[in-house]
C-alpha positions in Angstrom: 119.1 84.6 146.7 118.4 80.9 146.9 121.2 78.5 145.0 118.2 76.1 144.1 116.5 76.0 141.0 113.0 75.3 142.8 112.5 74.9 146.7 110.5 71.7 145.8 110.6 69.1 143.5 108.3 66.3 143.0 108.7 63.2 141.6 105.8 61.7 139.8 102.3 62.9 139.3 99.9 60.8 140.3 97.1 62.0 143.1 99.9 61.7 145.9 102.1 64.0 143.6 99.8 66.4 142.2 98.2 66.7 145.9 101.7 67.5 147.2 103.2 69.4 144.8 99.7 72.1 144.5 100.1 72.0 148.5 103.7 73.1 148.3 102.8 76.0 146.0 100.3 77.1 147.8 102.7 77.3 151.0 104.9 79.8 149.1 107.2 77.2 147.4 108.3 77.2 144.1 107.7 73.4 142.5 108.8 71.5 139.8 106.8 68.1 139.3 108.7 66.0 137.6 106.8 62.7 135.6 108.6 59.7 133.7 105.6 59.3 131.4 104.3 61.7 129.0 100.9 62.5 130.7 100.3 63.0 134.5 98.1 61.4 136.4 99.9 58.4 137.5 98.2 54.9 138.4 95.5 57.3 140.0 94.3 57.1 136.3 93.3 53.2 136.2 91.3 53.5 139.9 87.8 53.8 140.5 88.9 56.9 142.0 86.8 55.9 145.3 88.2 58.3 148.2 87.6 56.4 151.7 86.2 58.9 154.1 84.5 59.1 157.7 82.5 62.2 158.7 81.7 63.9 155.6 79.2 66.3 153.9 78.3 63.3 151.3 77.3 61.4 154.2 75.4 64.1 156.8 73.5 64.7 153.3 72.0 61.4 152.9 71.9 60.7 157.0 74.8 58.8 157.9 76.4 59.3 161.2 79.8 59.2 161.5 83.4 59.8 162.6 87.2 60.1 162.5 86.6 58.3 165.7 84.4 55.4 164.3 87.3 54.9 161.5 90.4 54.8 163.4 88.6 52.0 165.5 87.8 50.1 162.9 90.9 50.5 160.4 93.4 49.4 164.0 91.3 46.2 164.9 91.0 45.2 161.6 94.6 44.8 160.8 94.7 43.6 164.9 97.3 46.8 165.6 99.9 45.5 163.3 99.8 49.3 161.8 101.4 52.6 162.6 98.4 54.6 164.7 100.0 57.7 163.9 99.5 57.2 160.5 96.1 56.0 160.9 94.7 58.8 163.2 96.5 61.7 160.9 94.9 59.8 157.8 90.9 59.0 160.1 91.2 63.3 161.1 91.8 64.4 157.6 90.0 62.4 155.2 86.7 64.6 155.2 88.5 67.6 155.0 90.8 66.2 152.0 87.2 65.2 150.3 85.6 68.8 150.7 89.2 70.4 149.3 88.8 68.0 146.2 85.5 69.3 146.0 86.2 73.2 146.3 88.6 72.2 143.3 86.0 71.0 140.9 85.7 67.4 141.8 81.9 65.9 143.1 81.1 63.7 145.3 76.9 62.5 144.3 75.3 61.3 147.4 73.9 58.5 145.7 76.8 56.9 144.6 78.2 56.7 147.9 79.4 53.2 149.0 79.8 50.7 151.7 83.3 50.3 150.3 84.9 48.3 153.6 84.1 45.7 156.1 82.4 48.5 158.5 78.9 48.0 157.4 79.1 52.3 156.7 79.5 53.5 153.5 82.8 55.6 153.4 83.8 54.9 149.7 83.0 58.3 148.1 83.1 58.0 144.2 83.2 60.9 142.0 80.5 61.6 139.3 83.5 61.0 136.5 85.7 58.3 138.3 89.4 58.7 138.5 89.7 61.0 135.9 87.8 63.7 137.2 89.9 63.4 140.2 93.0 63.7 137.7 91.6 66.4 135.3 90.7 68.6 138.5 94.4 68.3 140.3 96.2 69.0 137.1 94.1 72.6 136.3 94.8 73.4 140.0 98.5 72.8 139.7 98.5 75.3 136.9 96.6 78.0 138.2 98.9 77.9 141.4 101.9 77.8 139.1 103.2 74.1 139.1 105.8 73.8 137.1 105.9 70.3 135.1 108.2 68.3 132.9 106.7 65.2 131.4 109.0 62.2 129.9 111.6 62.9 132.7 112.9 59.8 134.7 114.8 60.5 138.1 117.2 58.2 138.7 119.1 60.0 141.2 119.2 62.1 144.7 121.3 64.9 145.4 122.6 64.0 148.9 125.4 66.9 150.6 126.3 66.9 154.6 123.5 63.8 154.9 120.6 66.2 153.5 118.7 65.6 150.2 119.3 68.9 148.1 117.9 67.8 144.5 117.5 65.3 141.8 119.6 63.7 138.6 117.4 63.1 135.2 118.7 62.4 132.2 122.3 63.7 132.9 121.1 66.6 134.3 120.6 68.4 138.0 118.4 70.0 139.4 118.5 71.5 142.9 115.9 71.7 145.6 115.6 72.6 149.9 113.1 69.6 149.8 112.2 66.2 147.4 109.2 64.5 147.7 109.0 61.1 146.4 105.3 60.2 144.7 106.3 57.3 142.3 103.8 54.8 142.8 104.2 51.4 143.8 106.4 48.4 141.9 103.6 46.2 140.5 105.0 46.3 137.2 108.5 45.4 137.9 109.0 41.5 138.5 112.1 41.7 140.5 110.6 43.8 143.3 108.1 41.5 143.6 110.2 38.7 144.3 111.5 40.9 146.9 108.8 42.6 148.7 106.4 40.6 147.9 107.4 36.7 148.4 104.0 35.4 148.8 102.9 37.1 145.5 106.2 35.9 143.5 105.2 32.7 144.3 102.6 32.5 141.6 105.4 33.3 139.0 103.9 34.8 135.8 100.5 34.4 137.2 101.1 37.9 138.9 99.8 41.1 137.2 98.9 44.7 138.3 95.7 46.8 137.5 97.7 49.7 136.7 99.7 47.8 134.2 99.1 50.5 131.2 100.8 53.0 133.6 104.0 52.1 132.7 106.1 53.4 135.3 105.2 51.8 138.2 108.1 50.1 138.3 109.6 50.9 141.8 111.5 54.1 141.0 111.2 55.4 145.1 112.2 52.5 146.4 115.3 52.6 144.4 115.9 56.6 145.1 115.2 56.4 148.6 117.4 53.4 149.0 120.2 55.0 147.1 120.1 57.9 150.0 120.1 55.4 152.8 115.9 55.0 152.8 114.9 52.1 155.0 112.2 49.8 153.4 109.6 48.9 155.5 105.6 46.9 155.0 107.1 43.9 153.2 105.0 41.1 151.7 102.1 43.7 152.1 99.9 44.2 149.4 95.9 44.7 148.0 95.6 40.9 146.3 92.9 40.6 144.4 91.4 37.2 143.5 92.3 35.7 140.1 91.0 32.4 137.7 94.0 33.0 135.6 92.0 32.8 132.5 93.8 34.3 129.2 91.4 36.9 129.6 92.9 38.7 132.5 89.8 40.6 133.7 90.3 42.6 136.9 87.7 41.0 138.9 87.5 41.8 142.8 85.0 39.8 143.5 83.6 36.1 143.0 80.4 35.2 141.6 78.4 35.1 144.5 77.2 31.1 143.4 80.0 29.5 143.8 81.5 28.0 147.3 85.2 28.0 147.6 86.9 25.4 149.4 90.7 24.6 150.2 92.8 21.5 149.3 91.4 20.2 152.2 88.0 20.5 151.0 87.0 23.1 153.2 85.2 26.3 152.7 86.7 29.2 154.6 85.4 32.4 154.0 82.0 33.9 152.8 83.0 33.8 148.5 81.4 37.1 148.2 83.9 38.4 150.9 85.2 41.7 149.9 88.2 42.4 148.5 89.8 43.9 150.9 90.2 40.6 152.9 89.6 37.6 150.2 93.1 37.2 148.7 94.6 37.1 151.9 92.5 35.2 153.5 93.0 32.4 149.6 96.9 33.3 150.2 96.6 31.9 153.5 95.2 28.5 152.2 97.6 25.3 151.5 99.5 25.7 148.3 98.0 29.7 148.6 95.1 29.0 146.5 91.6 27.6 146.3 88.4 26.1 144.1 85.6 27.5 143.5 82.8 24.7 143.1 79.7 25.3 141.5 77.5 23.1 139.0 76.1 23.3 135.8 72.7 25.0 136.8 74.0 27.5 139.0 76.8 28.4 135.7 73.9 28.4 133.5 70.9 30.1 135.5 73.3 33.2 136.4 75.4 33.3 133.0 73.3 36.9 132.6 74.2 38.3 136.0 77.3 39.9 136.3 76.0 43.1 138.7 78.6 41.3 141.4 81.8 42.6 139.0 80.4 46.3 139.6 79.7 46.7 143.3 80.7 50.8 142.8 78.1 51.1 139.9 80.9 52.4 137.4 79.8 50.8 134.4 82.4 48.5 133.6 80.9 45.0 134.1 83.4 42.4 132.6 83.3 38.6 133.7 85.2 35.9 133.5 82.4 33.7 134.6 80.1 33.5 132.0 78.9 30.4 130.3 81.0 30.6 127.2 83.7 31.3 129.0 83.7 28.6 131.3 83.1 26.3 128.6 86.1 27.7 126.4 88.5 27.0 129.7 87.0 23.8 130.0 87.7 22.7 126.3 91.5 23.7 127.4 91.5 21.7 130.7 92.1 25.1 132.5 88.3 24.7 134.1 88.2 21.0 135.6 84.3 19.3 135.2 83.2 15.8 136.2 80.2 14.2 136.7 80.6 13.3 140.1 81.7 15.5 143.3 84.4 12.7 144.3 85.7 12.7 140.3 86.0 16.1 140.3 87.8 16.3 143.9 90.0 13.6 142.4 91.1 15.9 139.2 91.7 18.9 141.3 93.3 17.3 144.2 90.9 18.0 147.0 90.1 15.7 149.5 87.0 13.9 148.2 85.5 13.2 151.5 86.0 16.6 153.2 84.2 18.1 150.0 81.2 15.9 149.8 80.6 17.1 153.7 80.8 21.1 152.6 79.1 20.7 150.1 75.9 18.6 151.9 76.1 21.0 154.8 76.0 23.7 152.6 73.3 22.1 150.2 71.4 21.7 153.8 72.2 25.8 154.1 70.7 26.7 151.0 67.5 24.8 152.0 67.5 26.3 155.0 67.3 29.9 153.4 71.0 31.2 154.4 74.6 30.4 154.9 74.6 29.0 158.9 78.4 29.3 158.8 79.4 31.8 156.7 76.5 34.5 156.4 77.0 34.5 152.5 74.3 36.4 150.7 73.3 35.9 147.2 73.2 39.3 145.8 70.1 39.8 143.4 69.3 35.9 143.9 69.2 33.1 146.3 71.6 31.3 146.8 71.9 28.2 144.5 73.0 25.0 145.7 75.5 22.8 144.3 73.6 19.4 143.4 73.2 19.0 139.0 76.2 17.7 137.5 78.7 18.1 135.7 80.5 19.7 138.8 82.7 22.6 138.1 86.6 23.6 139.8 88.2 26.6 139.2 91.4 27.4 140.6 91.6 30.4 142.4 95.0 31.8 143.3 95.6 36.1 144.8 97.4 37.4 142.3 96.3 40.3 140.6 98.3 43.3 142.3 95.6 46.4 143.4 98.3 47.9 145.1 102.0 47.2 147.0 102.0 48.3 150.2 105.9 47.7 150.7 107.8 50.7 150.5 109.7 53.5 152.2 109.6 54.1 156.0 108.3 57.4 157.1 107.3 58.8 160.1 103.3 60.6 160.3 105.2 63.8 158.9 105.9 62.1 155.9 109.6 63.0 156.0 111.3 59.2 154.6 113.5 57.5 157.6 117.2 55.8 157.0 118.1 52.2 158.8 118.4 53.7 162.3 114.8 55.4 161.9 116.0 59.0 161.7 114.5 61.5 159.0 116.3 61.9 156.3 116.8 65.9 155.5 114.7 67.0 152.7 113.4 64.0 151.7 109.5 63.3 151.9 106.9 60.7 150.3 103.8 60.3 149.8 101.5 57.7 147.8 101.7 54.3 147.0 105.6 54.4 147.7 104.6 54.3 151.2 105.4 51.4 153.7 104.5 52.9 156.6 100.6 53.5 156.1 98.8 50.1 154.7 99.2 47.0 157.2 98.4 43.7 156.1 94.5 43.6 155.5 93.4 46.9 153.2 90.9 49.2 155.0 88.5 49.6 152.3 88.0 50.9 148.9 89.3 54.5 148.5 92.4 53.8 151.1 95.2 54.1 148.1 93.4 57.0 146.8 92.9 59.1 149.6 96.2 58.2 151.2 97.6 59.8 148.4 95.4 63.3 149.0 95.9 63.3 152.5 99.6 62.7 152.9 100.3 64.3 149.6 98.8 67.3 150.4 101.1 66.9 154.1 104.2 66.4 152.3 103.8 69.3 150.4 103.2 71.4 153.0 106.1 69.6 155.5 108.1 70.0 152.3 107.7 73.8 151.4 108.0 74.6 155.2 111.2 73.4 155.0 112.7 74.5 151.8 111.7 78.1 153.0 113.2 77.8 156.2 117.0 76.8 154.3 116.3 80.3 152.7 116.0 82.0 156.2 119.2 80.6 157.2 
């Protein structure tokens, strides 16, 4: 008989962890899912719940064409190879079938809100008919009619390590022991001092930094800190989802700018298309002078689109908030936060943008808008044209990347999920999965639905990888 009290633990519950830990009861194992918080579910339960996926049933139904092959292309060249293709191929060949599991579970998938969630031009961002939480409810009645076992309010803060192999966890002065752990605690984007070191270019805005999942309250690093505590190496640093930010008291979660405003540099310089999506905009601000930017518009273009706010909800999920409504704008103002002048070169001057270089941008732009599109950019105007900037009093807000979607620092592992020590060999017993991954992001984010499916599809690996080997101890 086995000396463990389960063959697999997991720790934490989000979709990485209840993927895994339903995946290592269905191999044969017996699981214990261990969560710090009182509910399950994770920072999976503040996402869209968007799963990115190439080749699916969603999109054969509405006639899209398309592949694991199309995907891996496009996921390597757009982070120009800087990313592990073993992680990317497993993750391109298993999407789909992760997306039909989730919905032989419960979860669906409707055809028309399917999504051009990425940079591809094809819509892969598959949103389910209830969001996140269907996604959540769905995964936590499967892990109990497999036979998860769970215990909520229960922090690890420990590994078992004997003869170099992970054999079990500490929480709350207790042990328990297990053939295999898998680590699914989320990422750090609630804890400050990991921030400052993974994430130097995001500690650099100070208190300006926030997370989405901030109500999740235990995103706080906890693998980093277990993995490191067994000899974990940490790998992905200064790699993150940042989402672009006014820094208005209001802190919405906004991933998009209003598609009437131009952003330029301190130089004066526009340098991306401002309705550019998310999954490229705060890097390409963060790589800006002083890693931030203005967003220039004037009084007419704030005042003829104060109604439309359909740019805040590109996945049609209901939950339109702005920042950039008249009002708004006018409160900031009356607190100097939003800077206003009745001339471009006053307004430059307040900001500290080069006044010359910004009356340029703005003519050639002006000249764009006559023209009838954006010659240098390709910016479209979503539901209307584009307005130009030409009736004063101008308009600056400072943009900066700081609202945390996701970290994407975290522990190595190799395309078997098992985690890796400082000289890149597999730690015994010891698997991850989820946003504690720094082996599967690279620097620009694929598209909407990458977190969330990463999680299925190497949860549900781990879990398997993981149950494999806790049987096989029991063989031995």
């Amino acid at each position: 008989m086995s000396a463990n009290d389960f063959d697999v633990i997991v720790v934490g519950s989000g979709g990485a962890g209840l993927s895994a830990a339903i995946a290592a009861r269905e191999a044969g194992a017996s699981v214990m899912l261990m969560e710090a918080d009182t509910v399950l579910g994770g920072a999976t339960r503040f996402s869209t719940g968007v799963v990115y996926a190439a080749g699916t049933s969603v999109q054969r139904e509405v006639g899209i064409r398309d592949d694991a092959d199309a995907m891996y292309n496009y996921l390597m060249v757009l982070n120009q190879y800087a990313v592990r293709p073993a992680m990317m191929r497993y993750y391109a060949d298993n999407c789909a079938i992760a997306l039909e599991w989730l919905k032989e579970i419960g979860v669906t998938f409707p055809a028309n809100m399917l999504i051009d969630s990425c940079l591809s031009g094809v819509r892969r961002g598959h949103t389910p008919g209830g969001f996140a939480l269907e996604i959540v409810e769905n995964l936590i009645n499967r892990a109990g009619v497999v036979g998860v076992e769970t215990a909520l309010g229960t922090r690890v803060d420990g590994l078992i390590l004997e003869n170099d192999e992970v054999r079990g966890v500490r929480a709350d002065g207790f042990e328990l022991r297990a053939g295999s752990v898998i680590i699914a605690t989320g990422g750090f984007g609630n804890n400050p001092a990991m921030i400052a070191r993974f994430l130097p270019s995001l500690a650099y805005h100070g208190d300006r930094v926030w997370a989405v999942h901030r109500d999740a309250r235990f995103i706080l690093g906890d693998g980093i800190t277990l993995g490191e505590g067994v000899g974990a190496a940490i790998t992905g640093q200064d790699h993150a989802l940042m989402l672009p930010s006014t820094g208005f008291a209001t802190r919405n979660i906004e991933a998009f700018l209003p598609p009437w405003v131009i952003a330029v540099n301190r130089e004066g310089r526009r340098f991306m298309a401002e309705w550019n999506s998310y999954c490229v905009a705060g890097n390409l601000i963060n790589e800006q002078t002083d890693r931030r930017c203005w967003a220039i518009f004037d009084h007419k273009a704030l005042a003829d689109n104060n109604e439309d706010t359909s740019y805040t909800d590109p996945y049609e999920s209901g939950h339109v908030v702005s920042s950039w409504e008249f009002d708004a704008i006018q409160a900031e103002v009356a607190k100097g936060v939003v800077l206003t002048d009745g001339s471009l070169a006053g307004l430059a001057e307040k900001a500290g943008i080069d006044p010359i270089a910004l009356a340029e941008t703005v003519r050639v732009y002006n000249a764009d808008v006559v023209a009838g599109r954006d010659l240098q950019f390709g910016k479209q105007g979503g539901r209307a044209p584009l307005p130009p900037v030409l009736h004063p009093p101008f308009y600056a807000v400072e943009v900066r990347p700081t609202i945390i979607g996701f970290t994407a620092a975290g522990l190595d592992t190799d395309a078997d999920c098992r985690v890796m020590d400082q000289h890149g060999c597999a730690i015994a017993g010891l698997y991850a999965a989820g946003e504690v991954l720094g082996s599967y992001h690279g620097k620009r984010y694929g598209g909407g639905g990458m977190s969330v499916g990463g999680g299925i599809v190497f949860g549900r690996k781990a879990g398997r990888f993981a149950a494999d080997h806790a049987l096989s101890l029991e063989l031995t």
